[in-house]
C-alpha positions in Angstrom: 6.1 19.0 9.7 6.1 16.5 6.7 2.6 15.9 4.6 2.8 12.1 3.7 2.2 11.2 0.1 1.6 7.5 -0.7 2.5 6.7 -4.1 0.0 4.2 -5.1 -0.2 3.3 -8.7 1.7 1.5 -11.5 0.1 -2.0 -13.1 2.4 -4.4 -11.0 3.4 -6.5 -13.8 6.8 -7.8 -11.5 4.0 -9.2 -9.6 2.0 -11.2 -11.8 0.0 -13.4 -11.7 -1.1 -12.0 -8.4 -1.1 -8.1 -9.2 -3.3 -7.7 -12.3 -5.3 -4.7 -13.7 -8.5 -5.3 -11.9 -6.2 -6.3 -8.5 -3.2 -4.0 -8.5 -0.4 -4.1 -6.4 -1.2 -2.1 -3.6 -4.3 -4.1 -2.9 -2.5 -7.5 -2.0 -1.6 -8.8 1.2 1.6 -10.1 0.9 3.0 -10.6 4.2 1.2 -13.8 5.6 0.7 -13.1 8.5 -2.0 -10.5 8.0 -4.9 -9.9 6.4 -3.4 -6.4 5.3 -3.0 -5.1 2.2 0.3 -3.3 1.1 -1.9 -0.1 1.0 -3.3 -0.6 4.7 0.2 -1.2 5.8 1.7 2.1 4.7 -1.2 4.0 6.1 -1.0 2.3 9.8 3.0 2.9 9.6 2.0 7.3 9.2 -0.6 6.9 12.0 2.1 8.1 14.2 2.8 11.3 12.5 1.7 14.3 13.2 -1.2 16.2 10.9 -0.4 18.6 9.2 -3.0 21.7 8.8 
């Protein structure tokens, strides 16, 4: 059984001007076809993991 951890931090400077301190990275959408962000993405990818207790 794995326990996800999702590593969300960091100021996102390879990102600017997009990523800034009020905006980080993980809060962008940056695929285009979706209104996503990077965040929501990783989260819907674990949906089909099992919980663990």
């Amino acid at each position: 059984m794995f326990i996800p951890v999702i590593m969300a931090g960091g100021s996102g400077s390879r990102l600017w001007p997009l990523s800034r301190s009020a905006f980080p990275k993980q809060f962008l959408s940056l695929d285009g076809s979706s209104q996503h962000t990077m965040l929501q993405a990783t989260i819907e990818r674990l949906q089909g993991l099992p919980i663990a207790e």
